[in-house]
N, C-alpha and C positions, 0 to 999 in steps of 0.2 A: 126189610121188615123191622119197623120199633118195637120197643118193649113192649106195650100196650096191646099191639096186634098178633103176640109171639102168647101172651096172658088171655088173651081173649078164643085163639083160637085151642088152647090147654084147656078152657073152662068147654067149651064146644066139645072137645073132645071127651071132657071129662064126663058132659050131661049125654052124650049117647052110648060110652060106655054103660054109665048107671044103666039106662033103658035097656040094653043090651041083658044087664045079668037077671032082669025079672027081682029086684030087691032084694036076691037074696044075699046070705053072708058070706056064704063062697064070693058072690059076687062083687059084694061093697068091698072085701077086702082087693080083690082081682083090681076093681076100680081105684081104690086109694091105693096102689102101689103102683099101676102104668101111670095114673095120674100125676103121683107123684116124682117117676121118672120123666114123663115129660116136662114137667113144672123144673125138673133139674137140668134138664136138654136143652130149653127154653133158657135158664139165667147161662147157662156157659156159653150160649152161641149170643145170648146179650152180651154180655163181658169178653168174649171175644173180639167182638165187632164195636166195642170201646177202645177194646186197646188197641186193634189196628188203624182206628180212627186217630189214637192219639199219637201215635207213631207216625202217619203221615203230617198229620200238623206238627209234631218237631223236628222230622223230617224237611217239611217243608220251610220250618225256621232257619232250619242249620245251613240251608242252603240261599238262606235269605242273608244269613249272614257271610256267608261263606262268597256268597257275589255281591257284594254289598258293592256296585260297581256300574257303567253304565252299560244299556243292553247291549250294546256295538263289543265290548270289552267279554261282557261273559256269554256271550253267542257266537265270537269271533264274526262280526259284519264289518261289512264296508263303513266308514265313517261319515256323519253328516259333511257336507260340500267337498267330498271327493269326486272328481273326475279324472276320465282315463289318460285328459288329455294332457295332466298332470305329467303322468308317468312316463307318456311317449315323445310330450316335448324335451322331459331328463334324460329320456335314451339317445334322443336325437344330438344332445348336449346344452341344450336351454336350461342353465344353473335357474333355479325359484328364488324368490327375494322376496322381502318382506312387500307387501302391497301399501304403495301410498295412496294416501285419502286426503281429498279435503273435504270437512264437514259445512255444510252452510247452516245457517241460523236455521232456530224453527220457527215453524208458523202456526196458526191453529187456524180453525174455521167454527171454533166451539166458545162458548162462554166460561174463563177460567175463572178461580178463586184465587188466583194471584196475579201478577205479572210478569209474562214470560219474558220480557227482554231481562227483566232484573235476575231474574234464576240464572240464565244462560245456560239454558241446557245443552246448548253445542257443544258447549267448555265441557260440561259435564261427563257427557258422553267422550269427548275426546280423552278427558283424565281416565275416564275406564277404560277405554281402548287402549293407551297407554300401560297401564297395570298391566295388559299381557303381555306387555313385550312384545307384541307379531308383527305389529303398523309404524308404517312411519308416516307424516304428516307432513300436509303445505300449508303453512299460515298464509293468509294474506294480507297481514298486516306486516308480518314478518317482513314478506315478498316486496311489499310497497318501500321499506323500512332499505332494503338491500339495494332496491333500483335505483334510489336517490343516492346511496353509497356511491354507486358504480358509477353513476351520472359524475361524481367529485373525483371517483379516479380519472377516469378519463381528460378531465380538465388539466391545466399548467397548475396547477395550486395545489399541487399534490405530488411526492415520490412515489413512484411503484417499485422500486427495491432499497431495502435496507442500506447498511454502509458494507454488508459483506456481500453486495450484488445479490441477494434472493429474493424473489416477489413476493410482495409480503398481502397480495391481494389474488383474486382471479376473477376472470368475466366471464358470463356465460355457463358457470357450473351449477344453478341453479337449478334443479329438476322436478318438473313442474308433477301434478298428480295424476295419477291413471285411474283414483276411483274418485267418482263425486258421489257426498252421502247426504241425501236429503229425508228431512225427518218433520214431518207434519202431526199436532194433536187431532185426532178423530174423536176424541170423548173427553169428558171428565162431568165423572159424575159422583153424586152422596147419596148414601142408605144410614138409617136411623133406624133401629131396629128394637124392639120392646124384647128383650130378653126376660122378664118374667123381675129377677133379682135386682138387674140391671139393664140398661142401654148400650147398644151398642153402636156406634160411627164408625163407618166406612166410606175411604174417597179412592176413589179409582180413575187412574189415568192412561189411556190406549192412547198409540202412537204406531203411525205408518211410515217406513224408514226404507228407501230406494234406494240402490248401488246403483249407478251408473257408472258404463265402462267410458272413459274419455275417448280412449283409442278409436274407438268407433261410434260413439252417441249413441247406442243401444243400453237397457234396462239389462244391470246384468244380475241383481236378485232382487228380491223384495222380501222383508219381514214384518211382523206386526210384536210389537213389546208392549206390555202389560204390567200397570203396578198398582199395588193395594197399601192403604197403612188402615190399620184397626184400631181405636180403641176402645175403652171401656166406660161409660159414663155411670154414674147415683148420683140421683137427682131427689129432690125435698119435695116435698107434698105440692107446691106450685110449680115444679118442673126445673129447678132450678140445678144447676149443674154442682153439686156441693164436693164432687173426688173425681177427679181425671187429671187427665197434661194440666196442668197450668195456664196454656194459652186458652183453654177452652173454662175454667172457672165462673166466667162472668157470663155464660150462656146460656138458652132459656132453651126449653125442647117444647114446642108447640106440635097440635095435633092440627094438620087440612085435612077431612074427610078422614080415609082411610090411609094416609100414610103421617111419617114425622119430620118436624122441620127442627134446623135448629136454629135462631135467632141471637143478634147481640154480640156475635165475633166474629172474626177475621178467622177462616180457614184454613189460612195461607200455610200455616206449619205442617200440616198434614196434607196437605196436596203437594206441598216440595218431596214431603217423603215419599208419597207414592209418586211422583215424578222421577224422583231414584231410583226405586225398585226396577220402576218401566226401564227406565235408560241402564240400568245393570243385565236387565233381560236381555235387553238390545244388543249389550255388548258382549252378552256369551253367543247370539245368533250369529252376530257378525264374524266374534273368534272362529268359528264352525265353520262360516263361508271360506275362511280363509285359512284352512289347515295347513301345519306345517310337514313340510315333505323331507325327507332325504333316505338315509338307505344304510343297510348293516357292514361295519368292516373288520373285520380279522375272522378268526374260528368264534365258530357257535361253542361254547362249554355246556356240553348237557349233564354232567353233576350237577353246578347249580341252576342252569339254565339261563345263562348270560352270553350278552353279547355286544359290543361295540356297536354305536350311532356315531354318525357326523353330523349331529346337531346338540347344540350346549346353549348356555346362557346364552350367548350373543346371539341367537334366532329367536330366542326367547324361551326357550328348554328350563322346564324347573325339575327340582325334587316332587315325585308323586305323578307326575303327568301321565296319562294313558296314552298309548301309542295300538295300531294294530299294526301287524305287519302284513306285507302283500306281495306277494309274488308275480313276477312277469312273463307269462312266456311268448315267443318272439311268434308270428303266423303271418301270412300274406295271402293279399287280398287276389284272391282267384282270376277277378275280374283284369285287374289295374297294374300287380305282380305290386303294388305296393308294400311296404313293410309296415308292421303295425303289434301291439301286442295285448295280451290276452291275460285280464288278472284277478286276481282272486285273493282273498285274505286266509290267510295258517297259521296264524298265530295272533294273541295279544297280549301287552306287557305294559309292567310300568318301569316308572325311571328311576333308580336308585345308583346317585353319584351324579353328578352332571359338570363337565367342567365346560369352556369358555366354548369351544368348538365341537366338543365331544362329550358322549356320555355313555354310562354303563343301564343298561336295560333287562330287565329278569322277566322271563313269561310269567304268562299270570293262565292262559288258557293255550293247550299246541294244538292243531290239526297235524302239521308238519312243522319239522325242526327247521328254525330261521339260517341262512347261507349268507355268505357273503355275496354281498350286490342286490340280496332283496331288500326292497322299499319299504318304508316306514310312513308313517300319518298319522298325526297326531286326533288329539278329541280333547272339547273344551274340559280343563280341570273340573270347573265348576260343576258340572256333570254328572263327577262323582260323588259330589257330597250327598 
């Protein structure tokens, strides 16, 4: 109940008391003093039901801040693109390795504002795959580049060992890729928008991006990335662009019917950026598809609650990374007497110290206290911002 209806029902109360004492002065006074206890009853169960209200919303700050983190992390869940089969191909003894990729060029089926061979969003996307350290990559120009090599080892017109007899070449060590990533434009589109003070442009570009497994020719995930750039235009009494980017100065904002155009420049700089956005999207989905695996070694320290990883830079491990942790336990299959195992996450933490193979790791959330030989799995950094 609000104030208003806590005051309305006090007045209610108030006019049948009145009616109640026949006008008289015994009674007005009987009435102005219940009256005015309930009128008292009434503001402390308002200011009550204030400040417990305010108490859950900084309540509910503290702990906005307090998990300022992604939900996988402060809910202890499973992590996007984990599977089990992860875990049991590790117990089986199938060490994980980085996943190589080749990207193919993109394509559209859409009308763009630039020219996608000249952007190269392939490149693009590769450089931020890169950035995480997880992938490793097959060129194929690289690939072309090496085959003509080997073609000239092979010939007489070449030595294949130094003067101290070592091969100073090899054939054949070339390893080709297990994922192919194809990434087609599905959109790109512009919004003009009458913001009242000013105008507002927006270019948005969507992108559909397939893994395929080589190994087998099946679709082994699909995502969709998404990117925006904004900005802000004032425009002069004939629509003319007089404050924004620079590239956009010399352009006109026309009205068709009931939406806005804008006329008289090249769009190109704002749709590269929202081309970046999308492709940085891409490349935290894809981080996720391909989480990093390994598992806790030495003693758990529950003072500060640390514990040894066997994963470091060289996997691509940084300072700040989220990891959860998961536990295995061993079951077999009723049917088959197969062995197989059963897992569940107990913890999550971040990385604080990482070195080349190894790293130090501190909970951040426990179910249960991490052991040596439970599993690790990472979650994209970006995540948590």
């Amino acid at each position: 109940m609000n104030k208003i209806k806590l005051l309305t029902v006090c007045a209610a109360l108030c006019i049948a008391l009145s009616c109640a004492s026949n006008n008289t002065i015994e009674g007005t006074k009987s009435v102005s003093s219940r009256a005015g206890s309930l009128l008292e009853s009434a503001a402390k169960a308002y200011s009550n039901k204030i400040k417990n209200q305010n108490a859950k919303e900084k309540a509910a700050k503290n702990a906005d801040k307090e998990y300022d983190v992604p939900k996988e992390v402060a809910q202890i869940l499973m992590p996007p693109g984990y599977s089990d089969k992860i875990i049991n191909d590790m117990k089986k003894g199938i060490k994980p390795s980085k996943p190589r990729v080749s990207i193919a060029k993109f394509d559209s089926n859409v009308t763009l504002y630039m020219n996608i061979d000249e952007l190269k969003m392939d490149e693009l996307l590769q450089t931020a795959l890169q950035k995480t350290g997880r992938f490793e990559f097959f060129n194929q120009l690289e690939y072309d580049a090496q085959i003509g090599q080997q073609r000239l080892f092979n010939s007489d017109e070449f030595v294949t060992t130094n003067k101290n007899g070592q091969s100073v070449a090899e054939i054949g060590q070339t390893e080709a890729a297990v994922y192919m990533v194809t990434c087609s434009v599905t959109s790109a589109t512009k919004e003009i928008t009458d913001e009242y003070a000013f105008y507002k442009f927006k270019a948005k570009l969507t992108f559909n991006v397939n893994v395929t497994d080589l190994t087998t020719g099946t679709l082994y995930k699909a995502v969709q990335g998404e990117g925006v750039a904004a900005v802000k235009l004032f425009l002069d009494d004939r629509g003319n662009v007089i404050k924004g980017p620079v590239a956009l100065r010399s352009a006109r904002i026309v009205k068709n019917g009931t939406k806005y155009d804008m006329v008289g420049v090249d769009m190109a700089v704002q749709f590269t950026e929202a081309a970046q956005a999308a492709i940085n999207n891409c490349a935290e989905q894809l981080e996720n598809m391909f989480p990093l695996v390994g598992y806790c070694m030495g003693k758990y320290n529950e003072s500060d609650k640390t514990i040894k990883v066997n994963l470091g830079s060289n996997q691509g491990l940084n300072d700040g990374d989220y990891l959860i942790v998961i536990r295995a336990d061993e079951d077999e299959d009723p049917f088959t007497g197969e062995k197989f195992y059963e897992t569940r996450p107990i913890a999550s933490a971040q990385v604080q110290g990482v070195g080349d193979e190894s790293a130090n790791i501190t909970m951040i959330n426990i179910k249960e206290n991490p052991n040596r030989g439970d599993f690790v799995v990472s979650i994209s950094r970006k995540r948590g911002n």
